[in-house]
N, C-alpha and C positions, 0 to 999 in steps of 0.2 A: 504494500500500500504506500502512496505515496504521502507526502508531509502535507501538503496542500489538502490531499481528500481530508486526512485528519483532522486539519485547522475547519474545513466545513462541517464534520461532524460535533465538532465541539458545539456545547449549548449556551456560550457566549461568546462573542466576537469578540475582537477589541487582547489591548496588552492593559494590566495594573502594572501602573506607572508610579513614581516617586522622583521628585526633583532634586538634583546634586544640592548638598548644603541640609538638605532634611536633616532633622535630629534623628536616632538608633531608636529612641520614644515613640516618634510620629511611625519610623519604620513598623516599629512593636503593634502599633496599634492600629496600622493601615493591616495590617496581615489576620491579625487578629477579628477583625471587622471583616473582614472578604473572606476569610475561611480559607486563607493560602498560602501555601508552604512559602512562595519567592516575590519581589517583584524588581522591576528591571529600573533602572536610575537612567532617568532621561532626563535631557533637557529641554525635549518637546515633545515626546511621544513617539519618533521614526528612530533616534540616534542610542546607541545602545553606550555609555558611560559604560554602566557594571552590571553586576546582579548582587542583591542578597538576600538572602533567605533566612527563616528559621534557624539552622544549623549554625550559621553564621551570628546571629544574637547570643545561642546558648553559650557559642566557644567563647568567645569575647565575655558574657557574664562569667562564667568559671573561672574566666584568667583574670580576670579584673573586678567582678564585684558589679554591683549599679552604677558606680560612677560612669561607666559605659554609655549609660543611653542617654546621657546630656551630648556626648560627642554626636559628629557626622557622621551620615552614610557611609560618607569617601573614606571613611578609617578604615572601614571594614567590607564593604564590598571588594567582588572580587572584578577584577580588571579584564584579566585576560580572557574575553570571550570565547567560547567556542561556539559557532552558529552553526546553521544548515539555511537550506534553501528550500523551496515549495518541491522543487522538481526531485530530492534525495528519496530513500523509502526509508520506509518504519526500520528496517533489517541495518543500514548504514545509520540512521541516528541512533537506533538502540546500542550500538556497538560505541559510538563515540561517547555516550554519556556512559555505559559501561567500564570503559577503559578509559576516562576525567573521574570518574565517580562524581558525578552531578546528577541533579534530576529535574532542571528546567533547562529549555535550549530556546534562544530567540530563531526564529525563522527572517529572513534578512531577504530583500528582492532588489539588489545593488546595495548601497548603504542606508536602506530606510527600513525599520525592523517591520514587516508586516501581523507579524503573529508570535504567540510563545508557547511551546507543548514542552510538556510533561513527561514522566516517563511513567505516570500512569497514564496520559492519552497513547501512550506508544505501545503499551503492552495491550491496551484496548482493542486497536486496532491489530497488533497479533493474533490475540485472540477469534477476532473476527474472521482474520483470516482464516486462522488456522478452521474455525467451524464450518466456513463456506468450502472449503479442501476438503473436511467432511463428508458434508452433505453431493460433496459433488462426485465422490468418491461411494460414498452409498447407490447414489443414482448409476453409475458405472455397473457396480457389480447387483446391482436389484432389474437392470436392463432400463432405467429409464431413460 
């Protein structure tokens, strides 16, 4: 499947966004309020700054305590992106977030981020597949 079919299965469009300079607080409680593990540091919504996530607040509380979440974003997002593009498949982005060990990936259409999946939307779309391979495999051997 491809990353594009993905981003249309998804049941909301659109990237959560968070602006460079935000406090780890705002971050805490943007995520918190959307029910989501990451969300991506933009400066408009298309430019992919960083990402940070959950995981990223815990490690930061543990080594440092609260004083944490008065600082910036920028202390603790992580910089170096790894994207994909609409046209990759579930099979190439599962590998790359596999072997980064992440589990949000922007989707990029030149340098304007168009989307961001998951690697629960990714294993989703495995899933799917793998049940339509299935089914299509029943119908084989039942003669249909």
């Amino acid at each position: 499947m491809l990353v594009q079919q993905i981003l249309k299965s998804k049941p909301t469009q659109g990237v959560d966004t968070i602006e460079p300079g935000s406090t780890v607080a705002q971050v805490a409680e943007a995520l918190s309020k959307k029910r989501i593990g990451a969300l991506v540091v933009s400066p408009d919504g298309k430019a992919v700054a960083g990402i940070v996530s959950e995981r990223d607040i815990v490690r930061e509380l543990g080594a440092r305590g609260p004083s944490c979440m008065a600082e910036t974003v920028d202390s603790l997002m992580t910089r170096d992106i790894i994207s994909c593009t609409g046209e990759e498949t579930s099979d190439a982005v599962l590998a790359k977030m596999t072997q980064g060990r992440f589990r949000h990936m922007p989707v990029m259409d030149g340098a304007d981020m168009v989307g961001l999946i998951s690697i629960g939307d990714v294993v989703k779309a495995q899933l799917s597949k793998l049940a339509m391979e299935k089914e299509a495999l029943e119908s084989m051997i039942k003669g249909f």
